[in-house]
Residue, then its C-alpha position, 0 to 999 in steps of 0.5 A: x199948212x203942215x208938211x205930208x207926215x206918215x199917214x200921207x194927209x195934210x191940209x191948207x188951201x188951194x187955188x186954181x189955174x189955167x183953163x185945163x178941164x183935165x183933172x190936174x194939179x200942182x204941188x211944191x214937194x210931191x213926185x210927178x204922177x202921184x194920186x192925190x185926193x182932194x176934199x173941199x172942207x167946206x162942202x165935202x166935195x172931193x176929186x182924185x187929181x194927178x201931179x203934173x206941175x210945181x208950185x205954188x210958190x212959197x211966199x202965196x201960203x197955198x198948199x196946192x193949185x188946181x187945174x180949172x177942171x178939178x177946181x169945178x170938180x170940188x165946186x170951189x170956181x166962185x170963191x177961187x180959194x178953198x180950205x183943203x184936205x189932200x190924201x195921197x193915194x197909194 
C-alpha cells in the first residue's frame, strides 16, 4: 500500500461493507466529499465513489472499504476483496 503522492494515485486493496447501494466509500486520510476513481485491477472495472466515511483500520492492511453499491459497480461482490487503483479526481 503507498501513501497518495503528487499525482493523486495509489493502489492496495479494498473491501466492502454495509448494505448501502449509493456509491460511497471510506478512507483513512482523504477529506470528506473528495471524488475518487475506483479501478479493479482484476477486471478493469472502475466507479467514481464520494468519501463519506473513515476507515478502514490500520491493522486490516486495505486501502479502502466500499459501499455494497460501488462494490457491485467494480463486479468485486463474490470474492469481497479486490486489488485496487484509486485516482482522486480533481
Amino acid at each position: 500500500m503507498r501513501r497518495l503522492g503528487p499525482s493523486r494515485e495509489t493502489s492496495g486493496t479494498a473491501t466492502y461493507y454495509g448494505r448501502s447501494a449509493a456509491l460511497t466509500a471510506a478512507h483513512r486520510t482523504l477529506p470528506f466529499g473528495a471524488k475518487v476513481r475506483v479501478t479493479n485491477l482484476r477486471n478493469g472495472r472502475s466507479v467514481l465513489v464520494r468519501i463519506a466515511d473513515r476507515g478502514p483500520k490500520a491493522w486490516t492492511g486495505r486501502l479502502i472499504d466500499l459501499s455494497l453499491g460501488a462494490a457491485r459497480a467494480l463486479d468485486m461482490i463474490t470474492v469481497g476483496v479486490a486489488p485496487v487503483r484509486l485516482l482522486v479526481e480533481r
